[in-house]
C-alpha positions as CSV (number, residue, x, y, z in Angstrom):
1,X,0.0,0.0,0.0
2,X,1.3,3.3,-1.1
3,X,2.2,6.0,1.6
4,X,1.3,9.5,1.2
5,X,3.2,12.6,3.1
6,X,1.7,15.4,1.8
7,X,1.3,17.6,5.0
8,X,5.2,16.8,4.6
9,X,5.7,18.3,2.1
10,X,3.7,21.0,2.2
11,X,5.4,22.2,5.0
12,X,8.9,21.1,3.8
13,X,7.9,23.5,1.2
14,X,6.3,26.4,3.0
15,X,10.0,26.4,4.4
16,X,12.0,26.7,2.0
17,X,9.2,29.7,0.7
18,X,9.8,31.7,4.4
19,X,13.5,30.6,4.0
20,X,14.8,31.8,0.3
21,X,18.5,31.2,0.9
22,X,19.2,29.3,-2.5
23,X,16.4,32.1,-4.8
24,X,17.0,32.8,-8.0
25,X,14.3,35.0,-8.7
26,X,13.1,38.2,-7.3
27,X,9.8,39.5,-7.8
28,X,8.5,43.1,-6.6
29,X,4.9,43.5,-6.3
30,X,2.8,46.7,-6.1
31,X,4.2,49.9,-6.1
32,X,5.3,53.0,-4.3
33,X,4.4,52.8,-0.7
34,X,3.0,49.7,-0.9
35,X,5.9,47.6,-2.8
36,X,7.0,44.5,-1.5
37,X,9.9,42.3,-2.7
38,X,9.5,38.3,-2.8
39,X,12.7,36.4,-3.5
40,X,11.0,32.7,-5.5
41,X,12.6,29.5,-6.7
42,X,11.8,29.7,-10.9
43,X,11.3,25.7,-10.3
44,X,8.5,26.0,-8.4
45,X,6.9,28.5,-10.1
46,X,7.3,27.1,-13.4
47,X,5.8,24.0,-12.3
48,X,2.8,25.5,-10.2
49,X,1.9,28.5,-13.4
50,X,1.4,28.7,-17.0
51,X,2.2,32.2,-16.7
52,X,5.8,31.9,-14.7
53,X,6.4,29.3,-17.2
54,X,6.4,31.0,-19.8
55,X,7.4,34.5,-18.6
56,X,10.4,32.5,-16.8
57,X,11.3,31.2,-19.6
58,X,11.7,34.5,-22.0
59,X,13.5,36.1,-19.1
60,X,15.8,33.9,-18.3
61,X,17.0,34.4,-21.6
62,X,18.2,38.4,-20.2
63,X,18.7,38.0,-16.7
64,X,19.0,41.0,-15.1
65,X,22.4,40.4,-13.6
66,X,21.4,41.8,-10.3
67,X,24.4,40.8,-7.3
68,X,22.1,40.8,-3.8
69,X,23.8,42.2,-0.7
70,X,24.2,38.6,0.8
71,X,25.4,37.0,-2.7
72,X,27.5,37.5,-5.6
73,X,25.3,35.8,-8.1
74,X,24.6,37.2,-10.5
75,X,22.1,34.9,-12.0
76,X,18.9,36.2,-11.0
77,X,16.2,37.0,-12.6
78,X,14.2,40.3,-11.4
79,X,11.0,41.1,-12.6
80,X,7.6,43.9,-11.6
81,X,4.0,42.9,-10.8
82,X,3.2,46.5,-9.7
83,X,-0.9,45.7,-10.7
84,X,-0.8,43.2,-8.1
85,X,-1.5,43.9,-4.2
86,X,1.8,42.7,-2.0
87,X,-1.1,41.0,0.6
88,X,-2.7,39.3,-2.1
89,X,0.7,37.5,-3.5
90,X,1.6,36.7,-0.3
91,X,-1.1,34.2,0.2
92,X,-0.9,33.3,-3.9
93,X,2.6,32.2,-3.2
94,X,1.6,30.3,0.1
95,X,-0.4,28.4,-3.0
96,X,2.0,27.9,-5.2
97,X,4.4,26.6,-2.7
98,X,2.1,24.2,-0.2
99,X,-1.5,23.8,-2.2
100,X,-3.1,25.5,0.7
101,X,-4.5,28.5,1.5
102,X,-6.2,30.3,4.0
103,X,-8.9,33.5,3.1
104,X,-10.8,32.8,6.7
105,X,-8.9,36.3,8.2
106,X,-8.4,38.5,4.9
107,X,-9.9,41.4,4.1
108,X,-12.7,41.2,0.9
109,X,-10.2,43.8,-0.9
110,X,-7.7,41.7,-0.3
111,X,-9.4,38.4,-1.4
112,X,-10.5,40.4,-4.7
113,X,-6.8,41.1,-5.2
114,X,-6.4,37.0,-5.2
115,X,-9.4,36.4,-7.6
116,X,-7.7,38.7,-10.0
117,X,-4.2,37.7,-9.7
118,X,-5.0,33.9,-9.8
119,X,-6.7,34.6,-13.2
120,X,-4.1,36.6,-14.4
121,X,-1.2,33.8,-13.2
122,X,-3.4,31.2,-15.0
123,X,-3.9,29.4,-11.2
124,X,-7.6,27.8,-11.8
125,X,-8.4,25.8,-8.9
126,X,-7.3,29.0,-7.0
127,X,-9.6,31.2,-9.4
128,X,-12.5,28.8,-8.7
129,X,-11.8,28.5,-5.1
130,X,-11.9,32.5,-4.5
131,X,-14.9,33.1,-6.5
132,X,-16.7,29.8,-4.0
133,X,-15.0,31.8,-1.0
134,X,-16.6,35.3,-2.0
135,X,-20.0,33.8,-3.0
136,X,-20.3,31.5,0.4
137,X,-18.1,33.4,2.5
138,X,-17.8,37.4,2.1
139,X,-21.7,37.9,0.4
140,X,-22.0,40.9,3.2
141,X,-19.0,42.3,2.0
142,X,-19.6,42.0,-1.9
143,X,-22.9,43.2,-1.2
144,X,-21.6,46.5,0.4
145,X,-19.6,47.0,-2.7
146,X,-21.2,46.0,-5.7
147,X,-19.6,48.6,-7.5
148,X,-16.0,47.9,-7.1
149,X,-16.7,44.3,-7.6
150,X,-18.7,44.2,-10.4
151,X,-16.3,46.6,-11.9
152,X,-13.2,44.0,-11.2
153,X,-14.9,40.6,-12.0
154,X,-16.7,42.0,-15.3
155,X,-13.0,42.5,-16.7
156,X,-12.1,38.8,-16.3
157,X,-13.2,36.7,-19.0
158,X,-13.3,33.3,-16.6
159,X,-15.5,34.6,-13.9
160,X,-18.5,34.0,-14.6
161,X,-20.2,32.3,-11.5
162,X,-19.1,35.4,-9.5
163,X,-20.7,37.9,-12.0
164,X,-24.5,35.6,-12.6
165,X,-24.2,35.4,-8.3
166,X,-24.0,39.2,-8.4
167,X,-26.5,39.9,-11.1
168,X,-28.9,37.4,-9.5
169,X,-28.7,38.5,-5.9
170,X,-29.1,42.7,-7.3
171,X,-31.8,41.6,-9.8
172,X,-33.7,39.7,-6.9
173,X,-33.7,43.1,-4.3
174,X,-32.6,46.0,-6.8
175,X,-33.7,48.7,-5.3
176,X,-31.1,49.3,-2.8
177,X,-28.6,49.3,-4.9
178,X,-30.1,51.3,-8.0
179,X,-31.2,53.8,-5.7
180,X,-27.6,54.5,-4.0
181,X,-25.1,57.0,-4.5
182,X,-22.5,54.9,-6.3
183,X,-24.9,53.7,-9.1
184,X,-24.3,56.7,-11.2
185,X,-21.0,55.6,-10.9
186,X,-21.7,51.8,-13.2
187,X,-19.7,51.2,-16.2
188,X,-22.4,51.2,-19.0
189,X,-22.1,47.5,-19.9
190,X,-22.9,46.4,-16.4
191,X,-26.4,48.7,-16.6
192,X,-27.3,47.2,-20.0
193,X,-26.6,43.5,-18.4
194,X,-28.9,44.8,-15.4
195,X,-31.8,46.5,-17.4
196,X,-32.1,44.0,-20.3
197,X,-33.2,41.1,-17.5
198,X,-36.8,40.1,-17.1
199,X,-36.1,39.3,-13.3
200,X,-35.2,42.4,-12.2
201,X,-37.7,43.4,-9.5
202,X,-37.8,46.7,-9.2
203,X,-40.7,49.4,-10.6
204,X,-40.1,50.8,-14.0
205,X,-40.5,54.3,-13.0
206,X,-37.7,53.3,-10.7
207,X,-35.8,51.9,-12.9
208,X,-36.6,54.9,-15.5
209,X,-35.8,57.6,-12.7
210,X,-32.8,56.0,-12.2
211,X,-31.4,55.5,-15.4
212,X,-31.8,59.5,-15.9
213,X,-29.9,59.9,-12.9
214,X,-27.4,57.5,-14.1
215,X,-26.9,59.0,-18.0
216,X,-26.6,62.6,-16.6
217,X,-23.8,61.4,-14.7
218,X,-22.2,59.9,-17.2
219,X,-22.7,62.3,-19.6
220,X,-19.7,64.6,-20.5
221,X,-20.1,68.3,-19.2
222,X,-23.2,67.5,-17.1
223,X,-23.5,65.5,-13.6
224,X,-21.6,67.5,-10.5
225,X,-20.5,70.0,-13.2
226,X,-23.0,71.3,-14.6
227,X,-26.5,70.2,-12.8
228,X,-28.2,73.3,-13.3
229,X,-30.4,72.2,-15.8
230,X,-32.2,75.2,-16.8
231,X,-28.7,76.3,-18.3
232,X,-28.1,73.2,-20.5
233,X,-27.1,74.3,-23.8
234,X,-28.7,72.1,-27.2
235,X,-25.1,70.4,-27.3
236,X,-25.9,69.2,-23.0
237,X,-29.4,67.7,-24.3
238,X,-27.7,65.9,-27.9
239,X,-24.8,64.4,-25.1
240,X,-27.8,63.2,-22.8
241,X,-29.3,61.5,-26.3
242,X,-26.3,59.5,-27.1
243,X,-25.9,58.6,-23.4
244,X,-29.1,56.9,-23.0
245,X,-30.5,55.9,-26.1
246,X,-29.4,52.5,-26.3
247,X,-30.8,51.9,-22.5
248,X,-34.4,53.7,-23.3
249,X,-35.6,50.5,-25.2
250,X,-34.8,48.7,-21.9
251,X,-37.4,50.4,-20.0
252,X,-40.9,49.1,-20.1
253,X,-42.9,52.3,-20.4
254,X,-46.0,50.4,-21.1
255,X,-45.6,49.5,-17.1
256,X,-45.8,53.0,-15.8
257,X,-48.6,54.8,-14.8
258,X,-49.8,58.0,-16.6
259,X,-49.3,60.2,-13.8
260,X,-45.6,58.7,-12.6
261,X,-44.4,59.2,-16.4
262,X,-45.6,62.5,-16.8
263,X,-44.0,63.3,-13.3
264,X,-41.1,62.0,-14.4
265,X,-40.1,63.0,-17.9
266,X,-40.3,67.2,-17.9
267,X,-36.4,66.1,-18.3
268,X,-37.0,64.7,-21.9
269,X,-39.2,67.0,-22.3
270,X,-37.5,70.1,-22.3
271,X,-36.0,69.8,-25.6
272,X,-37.2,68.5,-28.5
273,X,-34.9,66.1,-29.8
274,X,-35.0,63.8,-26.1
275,X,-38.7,63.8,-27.0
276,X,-38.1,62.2,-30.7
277,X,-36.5,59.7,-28.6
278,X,-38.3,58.7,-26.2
279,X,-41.4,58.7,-28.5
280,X,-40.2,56.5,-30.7
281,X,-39.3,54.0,-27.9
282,X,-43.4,54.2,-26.6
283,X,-44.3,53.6,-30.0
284,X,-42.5,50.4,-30.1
């Protein structure tokens, strides 16, 4: 009968991780104040990531002759992650080096930081294991800041159980969260994703109220700087058009009352060319 040592190991190897003596790589993560230098054995990481393997291997190729204070090697190869949060490859390399790894006491900024530098490092049982740790384990937290992560995990291509938990759970109780200050604030893909589902509970004139709130915002020249409406200029009201006339399909006008649309839309209103637009989109 075979015998397995893994806890060994792993900590045979979390060793040799706290105790670099024989490195031959030196990574420096982040950046100005919060830059921290890791000293790595290429093996390992060539063994445990796509990406090290194949960035190793190019730079290997141009070392970059640097002789450490404690060594006159000068064999190793130096490289920058400066996108990358110094906490967050601290427990990737944990990872890499013993297969374990422990999210129980980070922060949920921190933990995003993994989720995005595990995709980026091409580590997918890490990947999956972070977005099962957010979902299960941090839902207050993602809740409280929808916006930053819905801003992170809609850039990676892979993470799609993250995203369809955090459309799901905003479509099922919208309101808050349309409603709040940082909504104006939504990259435009993520409101289209929102808007064109037919299990978002919220009220159209919500929704509709919202989404004017939202375009202003977004809207060159207009928002903070300029929200005195009554000195918009025809140039203001033609920005406001191209802002929101690929949403103003979304909304079904057919599901607001009389008197909430025509409380609502003096906005459109005001200017002839918003009111071509909106027109058209009752019609259809």
């Amino acid at each position: 009968m075979d015998t397995k040592f893994h806890d060994e190991l792993a900590q045979d190897l979390s060793l040799m991780l706290n105790n670099s003596d024989d490195y031959n790589v030196i990574i420096q993560v982040g950046e100005n104040h919060n830059m921290k230098e890791f000293r790595i054995h290429s093996n390992i990481l060539r063994a445990r990531s796509p990406y090290f393997k194949n960035a190793l291997s190019t730079l290997s190729g141009r070392s970059s002759k640097r002789k450490t204070d404690n060594s006159k090697r000068s064999d190793i190869i130096e490289f920058k992650k400066s996108n990358i949060n110094p906490n967050s490859f601290e427990l990737i390399l944990k990872y890499i080096y013993t297969g374990e790894v422990d999210l129980s006491k980070q922060s949920g900024e921190d933990i995003l930081g993994v989720l995005v530098a595990s995709d980026e490092l091409q580590l997918g049982k890490l990947f999956d294991h972070v977005q099962d740790h957010l979902i299960e384990k941090q839902s207050v937290w993602v809740k409280q800041n929808y916006v930053l992560v819905l801003h992170t995990i809609f850039k990676l291509y892979n993470c799609n159980k993250l995203q369809d938990h955090c459309i799901k759970s905003i479509c099922a109780d919208p309101k808050p969260f349309i409603t709040s200050e940082n909504f104006p604030s939504l990259d435009k893909d993520i409101v289209y994703e929102l808007l064109k589902r037919d299990d978002l509970q919220i009220e159209e004139i919500v929704a509709w109220d919202h989404l004017i709130k939202w375009g202003i915002e977004q809207t060159p020249g207009l928002g903070s700087k300029n929200n005195d409406r009554a000195k918009w200029s025809d140039s203001n009201y033609k920005a406001l058009k191209r802002t929101l006339s690929h949403f103003i399909p979304l909304i079904r006008f057919v599901e607001i009352s009389p008197a909430d649309f025509y409380d609502k839309k003096p906005l459109y209103y005001r200017h002839e060319m918003l009111r071509s637009e909106l027109n058209q989109s009752l019609l259809n």
